[in-house]
Structure formats: C-alpha cells, structure tokens
LOTIDO-809438 format. One record per residue (C-alpha): residue number from 1; x, z, y. Coordinates in Angstrom, 1 decimal, always signed. Example, Ala and Ser with C-alpha at 12.3 -4.5 7.8 and 13.67 -1.06 7.14 Angstrom:
2
[1, [+12.3, +7.8, -4.5]]
[2, [+13.7, +7.1, -1.1]]
***
This chain:
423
[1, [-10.3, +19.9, -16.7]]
[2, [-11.6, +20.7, -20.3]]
[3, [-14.9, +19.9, -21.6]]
[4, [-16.1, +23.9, -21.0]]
[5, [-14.6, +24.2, -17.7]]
[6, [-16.4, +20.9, -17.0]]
[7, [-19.4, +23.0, -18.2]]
[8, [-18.4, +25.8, -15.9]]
[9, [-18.3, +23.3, -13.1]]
[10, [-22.0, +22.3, -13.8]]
[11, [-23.0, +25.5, -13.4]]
[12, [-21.0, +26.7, -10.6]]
[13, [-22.1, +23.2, -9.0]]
[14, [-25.4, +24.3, -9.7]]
[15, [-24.5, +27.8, -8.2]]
[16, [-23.2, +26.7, -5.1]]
[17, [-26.6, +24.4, -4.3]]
[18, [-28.4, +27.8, -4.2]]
[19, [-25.9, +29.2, -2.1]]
[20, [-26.1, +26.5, +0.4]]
[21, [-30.1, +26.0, +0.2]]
[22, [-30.4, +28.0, +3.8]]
[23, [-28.1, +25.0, +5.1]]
[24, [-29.8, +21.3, +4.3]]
[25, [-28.1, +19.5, +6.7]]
[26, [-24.7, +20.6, +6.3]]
[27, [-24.6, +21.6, +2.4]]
[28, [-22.8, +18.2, +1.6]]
[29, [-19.7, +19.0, +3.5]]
[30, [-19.7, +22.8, +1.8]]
[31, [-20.3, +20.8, -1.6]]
[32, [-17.3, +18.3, -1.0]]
[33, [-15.1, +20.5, +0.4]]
[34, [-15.4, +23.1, -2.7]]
[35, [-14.8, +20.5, -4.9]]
[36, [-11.6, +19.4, -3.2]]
[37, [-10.6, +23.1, -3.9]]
[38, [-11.3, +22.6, -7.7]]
[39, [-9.0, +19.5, -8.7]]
[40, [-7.9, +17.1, -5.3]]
[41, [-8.0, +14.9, -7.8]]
[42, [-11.7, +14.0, -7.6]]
[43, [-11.2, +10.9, -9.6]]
[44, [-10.5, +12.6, -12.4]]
[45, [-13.4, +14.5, -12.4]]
[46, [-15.5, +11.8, -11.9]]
[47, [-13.7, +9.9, -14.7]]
[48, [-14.3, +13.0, -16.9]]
[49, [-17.9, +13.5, -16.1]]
[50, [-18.4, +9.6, -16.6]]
[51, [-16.5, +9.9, -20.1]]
[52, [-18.6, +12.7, -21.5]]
[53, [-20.1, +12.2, -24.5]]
[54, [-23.2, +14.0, -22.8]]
[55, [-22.9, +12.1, -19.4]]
[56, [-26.2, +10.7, -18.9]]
[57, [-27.8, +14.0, -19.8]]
[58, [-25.7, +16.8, -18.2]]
[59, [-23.8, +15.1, -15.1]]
[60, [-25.7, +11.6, -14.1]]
[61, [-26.9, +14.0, -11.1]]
[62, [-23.6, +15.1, -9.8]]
[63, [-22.1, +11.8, -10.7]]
[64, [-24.5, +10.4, -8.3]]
[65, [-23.5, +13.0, -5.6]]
[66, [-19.9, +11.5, -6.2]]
[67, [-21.1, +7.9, -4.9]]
[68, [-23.2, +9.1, -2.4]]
[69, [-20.5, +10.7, -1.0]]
[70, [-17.0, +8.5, -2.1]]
[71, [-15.8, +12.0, -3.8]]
[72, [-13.0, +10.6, -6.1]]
[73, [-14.3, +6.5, -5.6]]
[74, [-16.0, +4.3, -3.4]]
[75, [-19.5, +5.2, -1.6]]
[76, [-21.9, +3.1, -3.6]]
[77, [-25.4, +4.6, -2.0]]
[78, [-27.4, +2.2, -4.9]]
[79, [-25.1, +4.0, -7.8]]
[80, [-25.7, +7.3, -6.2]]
[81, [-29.8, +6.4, -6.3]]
[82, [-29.2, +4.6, -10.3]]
[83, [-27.9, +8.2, -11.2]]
[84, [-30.2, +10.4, -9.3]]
[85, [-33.0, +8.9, -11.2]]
[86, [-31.4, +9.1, -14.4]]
[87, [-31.3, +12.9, -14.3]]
[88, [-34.7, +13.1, -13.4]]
[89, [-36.4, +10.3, -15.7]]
[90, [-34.2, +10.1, -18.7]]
[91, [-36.6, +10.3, -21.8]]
[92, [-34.3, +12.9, -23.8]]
[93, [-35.0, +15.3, -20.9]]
[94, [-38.5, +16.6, -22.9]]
[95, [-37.9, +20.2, -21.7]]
[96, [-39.6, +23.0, -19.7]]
[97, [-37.7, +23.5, -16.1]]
[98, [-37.2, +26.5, -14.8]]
[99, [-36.1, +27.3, -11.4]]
[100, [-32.7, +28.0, -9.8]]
[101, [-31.9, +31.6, -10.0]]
[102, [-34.0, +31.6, -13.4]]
[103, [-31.3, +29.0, -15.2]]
[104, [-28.2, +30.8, -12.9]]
[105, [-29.0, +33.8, -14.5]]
[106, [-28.3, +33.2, -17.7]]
[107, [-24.4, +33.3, -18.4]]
[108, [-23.2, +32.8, -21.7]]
[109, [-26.8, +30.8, -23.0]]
[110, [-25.8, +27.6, -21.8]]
[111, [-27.4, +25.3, -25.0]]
[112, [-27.4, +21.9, -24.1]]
[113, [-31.3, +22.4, -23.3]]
[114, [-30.5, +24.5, -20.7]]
[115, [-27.4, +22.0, -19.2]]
[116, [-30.1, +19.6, -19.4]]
[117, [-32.4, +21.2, -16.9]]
[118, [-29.6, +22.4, -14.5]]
[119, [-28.7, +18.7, -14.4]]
[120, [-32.8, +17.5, -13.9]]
[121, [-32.7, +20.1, -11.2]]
[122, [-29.6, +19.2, -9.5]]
[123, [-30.8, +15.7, -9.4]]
[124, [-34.3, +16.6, -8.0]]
[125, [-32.4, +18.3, -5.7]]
[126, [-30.3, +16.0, -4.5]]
[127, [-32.7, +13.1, -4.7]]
[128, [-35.0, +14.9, -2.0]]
[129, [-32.1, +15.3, +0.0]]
[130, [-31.1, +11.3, -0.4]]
[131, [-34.7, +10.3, +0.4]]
[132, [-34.6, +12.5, +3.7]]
[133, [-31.3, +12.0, +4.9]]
[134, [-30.0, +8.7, +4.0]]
[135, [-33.4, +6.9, +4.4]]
[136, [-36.1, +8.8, +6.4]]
[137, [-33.1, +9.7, +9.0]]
[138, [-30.9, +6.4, +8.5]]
[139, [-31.1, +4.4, +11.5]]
[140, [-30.1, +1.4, +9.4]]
[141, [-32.9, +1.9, +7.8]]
[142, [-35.5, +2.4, +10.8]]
[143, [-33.9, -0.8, +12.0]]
[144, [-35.1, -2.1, +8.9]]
[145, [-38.7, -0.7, +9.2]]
[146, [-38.5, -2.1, +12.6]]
[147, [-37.0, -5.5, +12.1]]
[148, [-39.6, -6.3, +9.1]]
[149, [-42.6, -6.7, +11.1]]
[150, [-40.5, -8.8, +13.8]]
[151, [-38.9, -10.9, +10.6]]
[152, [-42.9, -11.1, +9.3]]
[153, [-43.6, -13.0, +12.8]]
[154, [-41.2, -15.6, +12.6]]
[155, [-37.8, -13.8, +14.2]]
[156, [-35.4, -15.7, +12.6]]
[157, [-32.4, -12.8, +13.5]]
[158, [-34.8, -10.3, +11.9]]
[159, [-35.1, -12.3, +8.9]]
[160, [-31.3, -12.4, +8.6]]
[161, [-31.2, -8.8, +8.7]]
[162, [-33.8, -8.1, +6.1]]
[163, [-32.2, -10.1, +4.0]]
[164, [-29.6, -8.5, +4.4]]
[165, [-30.8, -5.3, +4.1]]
[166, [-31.8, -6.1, +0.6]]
[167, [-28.0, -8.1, -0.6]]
[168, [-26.4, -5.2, +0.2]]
[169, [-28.9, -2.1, -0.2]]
[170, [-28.8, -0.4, +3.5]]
[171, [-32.0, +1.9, +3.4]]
[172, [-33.0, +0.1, +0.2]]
[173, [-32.6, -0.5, -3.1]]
[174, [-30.4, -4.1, -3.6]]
[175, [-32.9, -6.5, -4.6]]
[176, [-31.3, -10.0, -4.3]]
[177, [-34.8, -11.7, -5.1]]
[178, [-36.0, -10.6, -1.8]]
[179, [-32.6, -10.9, -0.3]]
[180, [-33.2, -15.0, -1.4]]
[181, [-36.7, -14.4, +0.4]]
[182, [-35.5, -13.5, +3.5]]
[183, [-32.6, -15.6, +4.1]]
[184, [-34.4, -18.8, +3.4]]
[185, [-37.0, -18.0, +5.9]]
[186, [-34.3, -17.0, +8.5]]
[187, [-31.9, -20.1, +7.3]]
[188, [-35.0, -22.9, +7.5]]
[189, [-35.6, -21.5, +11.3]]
[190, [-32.3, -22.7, +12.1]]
[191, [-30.2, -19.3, +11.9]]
[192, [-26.4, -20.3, +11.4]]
[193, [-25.7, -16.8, +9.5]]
[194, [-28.9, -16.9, +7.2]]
[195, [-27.6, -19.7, +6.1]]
[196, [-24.4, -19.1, +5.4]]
[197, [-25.8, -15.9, +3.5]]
[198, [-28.0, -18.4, +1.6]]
[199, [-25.4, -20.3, +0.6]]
[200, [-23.6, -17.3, -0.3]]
[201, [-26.0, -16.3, -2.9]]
[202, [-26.9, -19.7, -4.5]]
[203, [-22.9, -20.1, -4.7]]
[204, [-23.2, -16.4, -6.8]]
[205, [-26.2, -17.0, -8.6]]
[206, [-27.6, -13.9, -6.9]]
[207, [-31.3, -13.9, -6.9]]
[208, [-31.2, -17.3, -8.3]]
[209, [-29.4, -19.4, -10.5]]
[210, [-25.8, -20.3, -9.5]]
[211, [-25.7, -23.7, -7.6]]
[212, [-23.1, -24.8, -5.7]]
[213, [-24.8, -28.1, -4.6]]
[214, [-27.3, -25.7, -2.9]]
[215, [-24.4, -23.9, -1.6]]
[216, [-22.5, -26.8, +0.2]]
[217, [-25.7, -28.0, +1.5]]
[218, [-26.1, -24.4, +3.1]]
[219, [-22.9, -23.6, +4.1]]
[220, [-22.5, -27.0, +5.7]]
[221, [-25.5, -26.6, +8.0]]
[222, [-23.7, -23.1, +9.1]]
[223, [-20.9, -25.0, +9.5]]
[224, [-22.4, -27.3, +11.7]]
[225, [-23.7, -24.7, +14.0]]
[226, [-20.4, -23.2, +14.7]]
[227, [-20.9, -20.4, +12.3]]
[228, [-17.0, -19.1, +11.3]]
[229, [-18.2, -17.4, +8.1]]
[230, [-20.0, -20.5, +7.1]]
[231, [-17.2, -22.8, +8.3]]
[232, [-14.8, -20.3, +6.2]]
[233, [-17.4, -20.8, +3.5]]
[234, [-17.4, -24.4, +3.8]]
[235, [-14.0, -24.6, +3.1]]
[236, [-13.7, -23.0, +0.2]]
[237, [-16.1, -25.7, -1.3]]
[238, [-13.7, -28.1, -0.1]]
[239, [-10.9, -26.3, -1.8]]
[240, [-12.4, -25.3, -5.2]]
[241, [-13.9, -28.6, -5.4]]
[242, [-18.0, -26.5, -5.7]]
[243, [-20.9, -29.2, -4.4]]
[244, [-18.0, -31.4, -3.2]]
[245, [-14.8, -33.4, -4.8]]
[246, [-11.8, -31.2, -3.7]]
[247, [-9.9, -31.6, -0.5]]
[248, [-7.5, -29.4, +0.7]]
[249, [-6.8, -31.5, +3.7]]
[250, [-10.7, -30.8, +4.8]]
[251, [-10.6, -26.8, +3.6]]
[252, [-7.4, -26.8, +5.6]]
[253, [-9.4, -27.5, +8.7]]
[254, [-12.3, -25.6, +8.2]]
[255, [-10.0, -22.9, +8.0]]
[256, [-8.4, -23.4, +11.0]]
[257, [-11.9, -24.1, +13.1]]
[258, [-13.3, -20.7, +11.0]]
[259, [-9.8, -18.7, +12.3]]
[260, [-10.2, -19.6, +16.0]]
[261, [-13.5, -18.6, +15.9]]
[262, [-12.5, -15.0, +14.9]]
[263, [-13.3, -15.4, +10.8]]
[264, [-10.9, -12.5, +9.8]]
[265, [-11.5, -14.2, +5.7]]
[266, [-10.8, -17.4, +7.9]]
[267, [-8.0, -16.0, +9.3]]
[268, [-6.7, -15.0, +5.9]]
[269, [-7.1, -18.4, +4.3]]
[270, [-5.7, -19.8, +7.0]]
[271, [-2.8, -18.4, +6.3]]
[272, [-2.5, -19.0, +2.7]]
[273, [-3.1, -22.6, +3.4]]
[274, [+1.0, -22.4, +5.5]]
[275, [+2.3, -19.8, +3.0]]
[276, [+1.3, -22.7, +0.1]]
[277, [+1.3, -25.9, +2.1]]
[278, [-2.4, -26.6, +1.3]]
[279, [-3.9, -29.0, +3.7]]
[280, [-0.9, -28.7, +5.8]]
[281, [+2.9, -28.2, +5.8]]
[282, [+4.9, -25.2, +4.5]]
[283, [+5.2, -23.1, +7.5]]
[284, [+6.1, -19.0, +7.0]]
[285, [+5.9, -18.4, +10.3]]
[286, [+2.6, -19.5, +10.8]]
[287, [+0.8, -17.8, +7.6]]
[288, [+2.7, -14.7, +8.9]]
[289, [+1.0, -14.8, +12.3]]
[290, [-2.9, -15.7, +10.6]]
[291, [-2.9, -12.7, +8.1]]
[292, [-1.7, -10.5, +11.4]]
[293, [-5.0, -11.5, +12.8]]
[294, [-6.9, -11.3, +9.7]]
[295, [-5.5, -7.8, +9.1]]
[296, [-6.0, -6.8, +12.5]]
[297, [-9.3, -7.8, +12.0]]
[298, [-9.6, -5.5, +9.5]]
[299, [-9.4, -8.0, +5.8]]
[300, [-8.9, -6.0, +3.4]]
[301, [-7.5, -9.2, +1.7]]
[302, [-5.4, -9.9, +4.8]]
[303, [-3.5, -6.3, +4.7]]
[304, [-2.6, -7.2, +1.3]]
[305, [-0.9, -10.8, +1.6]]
[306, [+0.6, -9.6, +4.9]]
[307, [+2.2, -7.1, +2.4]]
[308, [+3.3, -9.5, +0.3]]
[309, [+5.5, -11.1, +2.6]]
[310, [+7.0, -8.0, +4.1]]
[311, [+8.0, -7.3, +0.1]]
[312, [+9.6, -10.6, -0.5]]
[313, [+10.6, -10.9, +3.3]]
[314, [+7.9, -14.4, +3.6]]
[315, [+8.5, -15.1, +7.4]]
[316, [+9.3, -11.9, +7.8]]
[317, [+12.2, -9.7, +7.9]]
[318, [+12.0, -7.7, +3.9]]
[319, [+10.4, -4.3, +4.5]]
[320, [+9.3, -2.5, +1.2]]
[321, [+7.8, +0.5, +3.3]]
[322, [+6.0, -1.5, +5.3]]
[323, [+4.3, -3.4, +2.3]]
[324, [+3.7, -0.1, +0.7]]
[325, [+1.7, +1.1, +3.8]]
[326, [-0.1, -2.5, +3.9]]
[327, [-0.5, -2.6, +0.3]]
[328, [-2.3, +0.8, +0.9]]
[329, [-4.5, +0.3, +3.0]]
[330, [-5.9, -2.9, +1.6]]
[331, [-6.4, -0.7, -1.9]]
[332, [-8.5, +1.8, +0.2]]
[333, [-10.6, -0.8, +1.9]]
[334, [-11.4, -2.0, -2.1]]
[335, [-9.7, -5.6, -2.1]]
[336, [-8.3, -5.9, -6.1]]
[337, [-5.5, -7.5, -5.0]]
[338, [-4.2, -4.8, -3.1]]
[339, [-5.2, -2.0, -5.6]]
[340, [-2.8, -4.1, -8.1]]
[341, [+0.2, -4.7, -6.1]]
[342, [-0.4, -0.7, -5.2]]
[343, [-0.3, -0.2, -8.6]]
[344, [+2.2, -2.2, -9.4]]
[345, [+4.4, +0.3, -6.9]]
[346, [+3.7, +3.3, -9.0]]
[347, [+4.2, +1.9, -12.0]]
[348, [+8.1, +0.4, -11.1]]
[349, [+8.8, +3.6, -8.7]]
[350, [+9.0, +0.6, -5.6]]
[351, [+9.4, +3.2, -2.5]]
[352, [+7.7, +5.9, -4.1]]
[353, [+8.4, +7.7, -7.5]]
[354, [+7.1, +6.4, -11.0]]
[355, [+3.7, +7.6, -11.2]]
[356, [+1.9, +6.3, -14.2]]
[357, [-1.2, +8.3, -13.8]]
[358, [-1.5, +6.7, -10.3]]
[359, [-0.5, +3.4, -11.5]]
[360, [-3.9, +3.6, -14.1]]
[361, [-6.0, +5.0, -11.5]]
[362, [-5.4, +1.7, -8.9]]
[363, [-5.1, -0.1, -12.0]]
[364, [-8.7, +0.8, -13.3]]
[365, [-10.3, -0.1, -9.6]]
[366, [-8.7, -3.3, -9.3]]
[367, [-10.0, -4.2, -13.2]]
[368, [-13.8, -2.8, -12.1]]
[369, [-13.5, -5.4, -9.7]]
[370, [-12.9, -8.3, -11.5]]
[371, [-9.2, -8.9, -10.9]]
[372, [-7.9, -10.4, -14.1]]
[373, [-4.0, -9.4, -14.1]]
[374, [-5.3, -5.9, -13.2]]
[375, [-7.5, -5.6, -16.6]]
[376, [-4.9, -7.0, -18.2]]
[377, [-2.3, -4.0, -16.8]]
[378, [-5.0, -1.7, -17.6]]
[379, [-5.7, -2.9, -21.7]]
[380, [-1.8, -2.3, -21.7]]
[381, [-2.4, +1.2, -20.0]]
[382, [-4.8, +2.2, -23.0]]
[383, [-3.1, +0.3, -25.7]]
[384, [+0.5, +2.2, -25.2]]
[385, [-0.4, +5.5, -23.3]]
[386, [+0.6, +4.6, -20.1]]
[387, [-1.3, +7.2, -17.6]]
[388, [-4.0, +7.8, -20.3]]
[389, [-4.5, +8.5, -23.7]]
[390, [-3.8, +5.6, -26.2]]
[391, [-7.7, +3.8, -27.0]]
[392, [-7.1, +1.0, -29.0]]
[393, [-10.4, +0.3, -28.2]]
[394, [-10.5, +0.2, -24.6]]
[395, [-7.3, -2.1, -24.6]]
[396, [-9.2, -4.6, -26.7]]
[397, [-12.3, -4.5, -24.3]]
[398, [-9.7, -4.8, -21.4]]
[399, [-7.8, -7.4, -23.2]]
[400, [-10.4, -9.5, -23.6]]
[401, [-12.1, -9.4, -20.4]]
[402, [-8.5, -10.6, -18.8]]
[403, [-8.9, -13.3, -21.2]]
[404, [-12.1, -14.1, -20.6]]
[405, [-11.1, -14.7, -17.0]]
[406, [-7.8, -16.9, -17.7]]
[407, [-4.9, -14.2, -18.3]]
[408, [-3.6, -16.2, -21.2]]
[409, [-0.9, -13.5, -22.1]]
[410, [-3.8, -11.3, -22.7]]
[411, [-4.1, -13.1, -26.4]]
[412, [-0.7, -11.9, -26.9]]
[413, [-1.6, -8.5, -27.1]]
[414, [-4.9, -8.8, -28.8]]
[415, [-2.8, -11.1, -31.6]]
[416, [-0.2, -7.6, -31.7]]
[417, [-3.1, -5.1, -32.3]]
[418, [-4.8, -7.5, -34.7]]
[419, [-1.6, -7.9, -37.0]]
[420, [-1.0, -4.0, -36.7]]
[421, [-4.4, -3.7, -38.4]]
[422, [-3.7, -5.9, -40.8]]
[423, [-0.4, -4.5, -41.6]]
***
C-alpha cells in the first residue's frame, strides 16, 4: 500500500462509516470485513499507518479501531482508547470540522487540513461508539459498577476484582495506582488471590516501586492459603533468588504443589524444572506430561515448550509438524517465546517455505514483548533487509535493547555498523 492509496483508504474508511451509520451495532463487522478485502495482510496496514510520518494526525483514529478490534495485532482496548483520544485532542488539530458528507464530497482537495478533520471525525465517531458499546453495554464493566460499592463495604472478593479491573483495564482505563488500592484492601482481609496480585505488582514495580521483599512476603501468605498462582509465584522467588536466597530444591516444590492445584504457569514450570533437572532429577518423560497439562490448560508458554520437545524429540517421539502447529498457537495466544521459535520456522523454511516477511512480522511481536533474542533477530532484520527495508537506525535501537537485556552477541553487530561508519 503507497502513501496515496493509504490516503485513499482514509477516505474510503471515512466513506464506508457513513455508509454504515443506519447500522451501529453491526458497523464493526462491515468495517473489518472490508478491510480484509483491501490487504489480508492487516498488519501491514497497521504497520504503515503506524509508520506514517503524519500518523498521529491523519490515522491515530483508525489505528485505534485496529486495537479495538485485533485487525492485523492484538486487541489492546486501552491502545484503542490512547488513540481515540489522540485524534480528537491532539493540539495540531486547530481546525474548523465539518460534517460527513461535507468533507466526503470533496474528491481531489484532500490538504492535510482536511485529512486532519476526517481523522478528528473518525475518532469522534468511533470514540462514541467505544464509550457505548464496550463500556455502557460491557458486562465486565457493570460487574465492575456493581462490585465497587460491595468492595467499598468490606467484600474482600470484590476488592480483588476491582483491583483487577484497574491492572488490566476491563471497563476502565489501567490505572495500577488504584489497582495497588484495591488489592491491598482485598489482600489484608485475608484473600489468597489479592495477595498474590499484590505481590504481583510490588514484584513489577507497578503502581509502586519494585520490591521483591514485599513480594515474597505477599506471595508467601498466598502460598500459605493454598493459592496455586501464589504458590507458582512463590516459587519463582525461590528460583530467581527475589526477597529470598535461591533454592531450586524449594521452587521445585512449590511448583509441584502450584501444578496439582491446576496452576497451568505451575504446570509449565513444573515441567521445566524435569526438562532441566532443577530441584529434581532429569526426567523427559515427566516435563513432557506437565507442559501437556499446562497446554491443555491453555499456557500460551506451555504450547510453546511442548513444541520444543516435539522439534528436538525431548520425551517425545521428533515431530516438526506438530511443533509448528504448537509453536503456532502459542504465537497467537502472545507468548514471545513462541512468536520466536515461529519465526525462527519462516526464516529457515522448517515445515513451511522461507518466508522472510513472516519471519519479521513474528519477529517484531516477540521484540514488542520484551523477548531479548527476538529484538536481537529483529535489529538483524532492519540492519540487512531481511523482510523489511534496510534502517540502520532501527537495527541500532533493536540492537541495543537486546543488549540492554543480556544478548551479548548483540555488541557484535553494533561494533560491525560502528566500524562501517567509520570506514
């Protein structure tokens, strides 16, 4: 897609909101399902729209419609909102609106004034349509309404879920501060999961500063009420060595008491702990059998490892299609890890053809995460062309992020651009 048919797409965008206005509860689907038509590659478009030198001023609405909706990424309902009001508040946007057909009408005027106020009134648009639908309408968020008065009396499991409300944005804007709130109320009333989400966020420095002392103490008081997210929780303390000294055979069976409780991450660590021999013996079998569970279970992280040992046959018979399929769907439920390994698949042809555009694409979600060999793959992606134009720029920025975050060999490439300069 050029930059005038991307133009052409904010107007026809524009276009087809008009077109649909006689159908507010349904217009979404009609929306999505045109612009599948365009490009099935949705990412691209997205990525385009994103990269736009006049993003924030022409596209931040529809770029929001794209989260709202997981068009070419994942749903992200607080990006969708971030964008919305950007259309409609950004400062540059000092210009008279006019109405739809008004702006529609006009076919080869399109100054950047004019995209301007197509975009403001895309976003108004669509903002209305986010306040009604996925708050006035969202049952998550009646609960919400509902549960706050209970949580203001004392309800401990109302607390929780106000809190939690607020960590992860359902019905509301994230707001980890109140998130903290919440959970503290519901954890010093004795509720196992508000404190395990307490610890949670003291271990991540969300709405606080990070403090793993804090942390243990939370997670062991979970722990202690038979909690399998705060035993699983517990023993990752135990195995990192946070609030605690380290002690794999003690992570080992927290683990194992977080697994048999149903923990599907418990499950998962369970079985790394046989795969690696932490805390216990060696056992292939075993690790096999806990990231079954934990993928059953639905772990994203669990899919991915169980892939892992159908690709280098860990107590399992080698099966490089079933790994693919594993690898896939843990990419598609958003763990790093198996957006990598998925990309690694494109990128050597393993059961599929080479596809280096592919390859960046998984490449670039597993990075956004945080996954260090991932932004490493993706500086190399941008330094030598691979799926993308060559941005000596990006690489760097990519480079040093997987540096930042331990990938040593990233200094090896940073050292190759910086004696190219100098050469």
């Amino acid at each position: 897609m050029t930059i005038i048919s991307l133009k052409d797409f904010l107007k026809d965008f524009y276009q087809k909101i008009i077109d649909t206005n006689n159908y507010p509860f349904t217009f979404e689907n009609i929306l999505i399902e045109w612009i599948k038509n365009i490009d099935k590659n949705t990412n691209l478009i997205l990525k385009l729209m994103q990269n736009h030198k006049e993003s924030k001023l022409w596209f931040s609405s529809i770029i929001g419609f794209f989260y709202q909706y997981g068009i070419g990424c994942i749903i992200d309902k607080n990006k969708a909102l971030e964008f919305y009001l950007l259309a409609i508040n950004n400062k540059e946007n000092n210009i008279i609106y006019q109405n739809f057909t008004n702006l529609c009408s006009l076919e080869d005027e399109f100054d950047d004034n004019i995209l301007q106020n197509i975009n403001v009134n895309i976003g108004k648009y669509l903002l209305s349509m986010f306040y009604y639908k996925d708050i006035i309408l969202d049952k998550i968020n009646l609960n919400k309404l509902e549960c706050s008065e209970s949580a203001r009396k004392g309800d401990p499991i109302a607390q929780y879920n106000l809190g939690s409300c607020y960590q992860h944005g359902n019905g509301v804007i994230k707001d980890y501060n109140k998130a903290l709130l919440w959970y503290s109320k519901s954890a010093n009333n004795g509720y196992a999961l508000g404190q395990n989400n307490l610890g949670e966020l003291y271990e991540k420095g969300f709405g606080c500063n990070k403090d793993y002392n804090k942390a243990f103490e939370w997670y062991s008081k979970s722990a202690n009420y038979e909690c399998a997210e705060g035993q699983k929780n517990l023993g990752n303390c135990y195995y990192y060595g946070r609030g605690i000294t380290k002690d794999y055979n003690k992570a080992f069976e927290l683990y194992l008491k977080s697994a048999n409780n149903g923990c599907a991450l418990g499950q998962n660590s369970l079985g790394f702990c046989y795969k690696n021999g932490i805390g216990v013996k060696k056992d292939y079998d075993k690790a096999v059998e806990w990231f079954f569970k934990a993928a059953n279970n639905g772990c994203a992280l669990g899919k991915n490892n169980l892939g892992v040992c159908y690709r280098y046959g860990i107590g399992v018979t080698k099966d490089i299609n079933k790994a693919f399929d594993l690898y896939s769907e843990s990419a598609n439920d958003g763990c790093a890890e198996g957006q990598y390994n998925l990309g690694n698949c494109y990128y050597h042809g393993i059961i599929t053809d080479v596809n280096y555009n592919k390859a960046f694409e998984w490449y670039f979600k597993s990075a956004n995460e945080g996954f260090n060999p991932s932004q490493y793959r993706l500086g190399k992606c941008y330094h030598y062309g691979v799926g993308t134009n060559i941005n000596v720029k990006e690489a760097i920025i990519w480079y040093k992020k997987a540096l930042d975050n331990g990938f040593e060999n990233a200094n090896k490439e940073l050292n190759k651009i910086l004696l190219s300069k100098i050469n």
